[in-house]
C-alpha positions in Angstrom: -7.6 -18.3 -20.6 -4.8 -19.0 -18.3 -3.3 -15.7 -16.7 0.8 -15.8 -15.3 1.0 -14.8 -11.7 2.1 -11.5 -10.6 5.8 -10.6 -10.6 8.0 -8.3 -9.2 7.8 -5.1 -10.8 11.2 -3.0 -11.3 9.9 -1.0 -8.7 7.9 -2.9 -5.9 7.2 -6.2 -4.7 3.8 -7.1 -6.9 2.4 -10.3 -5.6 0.0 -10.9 -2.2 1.9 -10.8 0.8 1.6 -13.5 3.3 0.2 -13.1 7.1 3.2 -13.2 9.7 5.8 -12.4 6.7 7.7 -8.7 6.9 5.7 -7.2 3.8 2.7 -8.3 5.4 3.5 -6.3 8.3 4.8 -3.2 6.0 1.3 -3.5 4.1 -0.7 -3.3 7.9 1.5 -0.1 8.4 0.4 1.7 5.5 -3.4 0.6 5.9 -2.9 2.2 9.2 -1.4 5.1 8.4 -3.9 5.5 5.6 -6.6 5.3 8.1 -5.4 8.4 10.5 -4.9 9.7 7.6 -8.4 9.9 6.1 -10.0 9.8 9.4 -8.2 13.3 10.2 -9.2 14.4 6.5 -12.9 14.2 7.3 -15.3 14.0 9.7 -17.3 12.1 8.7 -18.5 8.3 9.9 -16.6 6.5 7.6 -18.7 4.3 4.7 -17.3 0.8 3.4 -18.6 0.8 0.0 -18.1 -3.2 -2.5 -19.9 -2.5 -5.9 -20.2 -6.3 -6.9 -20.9 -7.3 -10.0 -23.7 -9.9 -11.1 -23.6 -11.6 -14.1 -26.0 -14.1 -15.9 -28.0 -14.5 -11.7 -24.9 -15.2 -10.1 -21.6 -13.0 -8.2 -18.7 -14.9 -9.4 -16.7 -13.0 -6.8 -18.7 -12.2 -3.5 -16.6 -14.1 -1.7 -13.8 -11.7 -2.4 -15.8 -8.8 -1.9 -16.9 -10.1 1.8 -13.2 -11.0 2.0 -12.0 -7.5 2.1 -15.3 -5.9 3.7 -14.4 -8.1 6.7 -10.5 -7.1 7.1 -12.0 -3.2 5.9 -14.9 -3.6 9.1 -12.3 -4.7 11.9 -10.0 -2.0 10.8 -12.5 0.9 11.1 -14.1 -0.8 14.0 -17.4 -0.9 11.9 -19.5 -3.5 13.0 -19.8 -6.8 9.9 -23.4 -7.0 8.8 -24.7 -10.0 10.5 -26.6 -10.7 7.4 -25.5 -10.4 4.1 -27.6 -11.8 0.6 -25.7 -13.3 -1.5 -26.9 -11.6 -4.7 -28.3 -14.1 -7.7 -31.2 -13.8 -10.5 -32.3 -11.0 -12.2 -30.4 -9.5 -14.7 -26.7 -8.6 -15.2 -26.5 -5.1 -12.4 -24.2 -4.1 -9.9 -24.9 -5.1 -6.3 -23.8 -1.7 -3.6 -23.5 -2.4 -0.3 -22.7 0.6 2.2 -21.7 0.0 5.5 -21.2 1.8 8.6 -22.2 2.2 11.8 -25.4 3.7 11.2 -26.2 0.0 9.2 -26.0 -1.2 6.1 -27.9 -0.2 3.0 -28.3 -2.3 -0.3 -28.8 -0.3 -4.0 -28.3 -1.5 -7.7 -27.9 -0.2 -10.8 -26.9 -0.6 -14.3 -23.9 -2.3 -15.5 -21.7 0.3 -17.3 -20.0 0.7 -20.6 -17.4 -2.5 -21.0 -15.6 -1.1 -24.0 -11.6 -0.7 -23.7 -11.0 2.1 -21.3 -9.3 5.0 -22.3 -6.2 6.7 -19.6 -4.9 9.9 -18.8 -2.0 10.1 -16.5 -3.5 12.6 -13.7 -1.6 15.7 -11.4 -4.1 14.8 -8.6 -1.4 13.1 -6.1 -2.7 9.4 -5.3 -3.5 9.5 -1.4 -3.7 6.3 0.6 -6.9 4.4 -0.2 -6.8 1.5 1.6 -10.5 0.7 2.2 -13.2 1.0 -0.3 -15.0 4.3 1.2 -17.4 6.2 -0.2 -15.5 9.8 -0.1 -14.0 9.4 -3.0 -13.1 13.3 -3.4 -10.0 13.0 -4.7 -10.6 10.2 -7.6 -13.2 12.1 -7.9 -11.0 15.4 -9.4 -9.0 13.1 -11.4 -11.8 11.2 -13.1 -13.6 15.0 -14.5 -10.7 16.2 -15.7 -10.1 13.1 -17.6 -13.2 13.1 -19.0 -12.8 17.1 -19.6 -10.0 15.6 -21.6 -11.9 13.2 -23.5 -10.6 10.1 -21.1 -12.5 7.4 -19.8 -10.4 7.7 -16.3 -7.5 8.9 -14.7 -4.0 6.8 -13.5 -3.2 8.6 -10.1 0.6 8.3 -8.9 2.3 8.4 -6.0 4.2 11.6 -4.2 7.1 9.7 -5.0 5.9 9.4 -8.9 5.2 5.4 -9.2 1.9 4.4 -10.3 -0.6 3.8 -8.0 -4.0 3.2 -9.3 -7.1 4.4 -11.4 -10.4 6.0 -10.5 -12.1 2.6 -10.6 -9.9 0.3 -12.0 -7.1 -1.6 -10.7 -4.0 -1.4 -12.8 -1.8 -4.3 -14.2 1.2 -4.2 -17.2 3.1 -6.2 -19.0 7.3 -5.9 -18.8 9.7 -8.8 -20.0 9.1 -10.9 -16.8 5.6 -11.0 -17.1 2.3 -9.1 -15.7 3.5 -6.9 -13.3 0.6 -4.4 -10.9 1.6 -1.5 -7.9 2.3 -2.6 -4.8 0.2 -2.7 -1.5 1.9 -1.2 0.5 1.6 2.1 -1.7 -1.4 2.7 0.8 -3.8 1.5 -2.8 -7.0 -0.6 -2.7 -6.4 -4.3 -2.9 -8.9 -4.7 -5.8 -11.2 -8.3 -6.1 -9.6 -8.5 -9.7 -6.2 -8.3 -8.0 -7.3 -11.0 -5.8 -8.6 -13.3 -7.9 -5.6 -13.7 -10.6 -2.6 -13.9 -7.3 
């Protein structure tokens, strides 16, 4: 099936911004300020996690997941793994890579449930996730108490109230002009689905 591009949602500016253009700019801005931010939450060595899916031997969408490691490594200053396998065979799993400056470490394991996911609208304020890391404390909170609640997963918002993302899921909607998703520059994770349908 064919999907429509991204619109404009009421709210924010929905689809990819271009290098060199102003939202580009704004969108490096909140990366950054997502970054002090999380690296004066914890001290810890930041961790670059992608979960990849394989399906059927093959990644469909590595290349979108190095994509984003790459931008996610020379923002942290974490060294790109100078060798990365592209996964394939075996059966359908999900490929982790971790990365940091102490190296990078390969696991799989099972794919999970693929029914339709159930939602709960979350109080655990959405903080800015720009990078894929591993602490993960405050999806975390949201994702047990929707599940406390008989949920599959939790939609975080903004301080401001707009809707920011999911636990593990990127979010998209319809309205009259078409499919509509949060913006960037809300300091949330630009998700390989995302990628791959702008």
């Amino acid at each position: 099936f064919v999907v429509p591009p991204v619109l404009e949602s009421a709210e924010h500016a929905t689809t990819s911004p271009r290098r060199g253009s102003r939202r580009y700019a704004r969108g490096i801005r909140a990366a950054r300020v997502g970054v002090i931010y999380l690296r004066r939450m914890s001290r810890k060595t930041p961790v670059l996690v992608e979960t990849v899916r394989v399906r059927d031997g093959r990644a469909p969408l590595w290349h979108l997941h190095v994509r984003r490691l790459a931008l996610s490594c020379e923002a942290l200053s974490i060294p790109f793994p100078r060798t990365l396998l592209v996964p394939s065979d075996g059966e359908d799993r999900v490929h982790r890579l971790a990365v940091s400056l102490a190296g990078t470490e390969v696991t799989t394991r099972p794919v999970g449930p693929v029914a339709p996911v159930r939602l709960l609208s979350s109080p655990v304020v959405h903080e800015p996730y720009p990078h894929k890391l591993a602490d993960r404390a405050s999806f975390e909170r949201a994702q047990a108490a929707a599940r406390a609640a008989g949920a599959d997963d939790a939609i975080l918002y903004t301080p401001a109230g707009s809707v920011a993302e999911s636990g593990i899921w990127c979010l998209f909607w319809w309205e009259p002009a078409g499919l509509a998703a949060p913006a960037l520059d809300l300091g949330i994770l630009p998700g390989v689905s995302r990628a791959r349908i702008t």
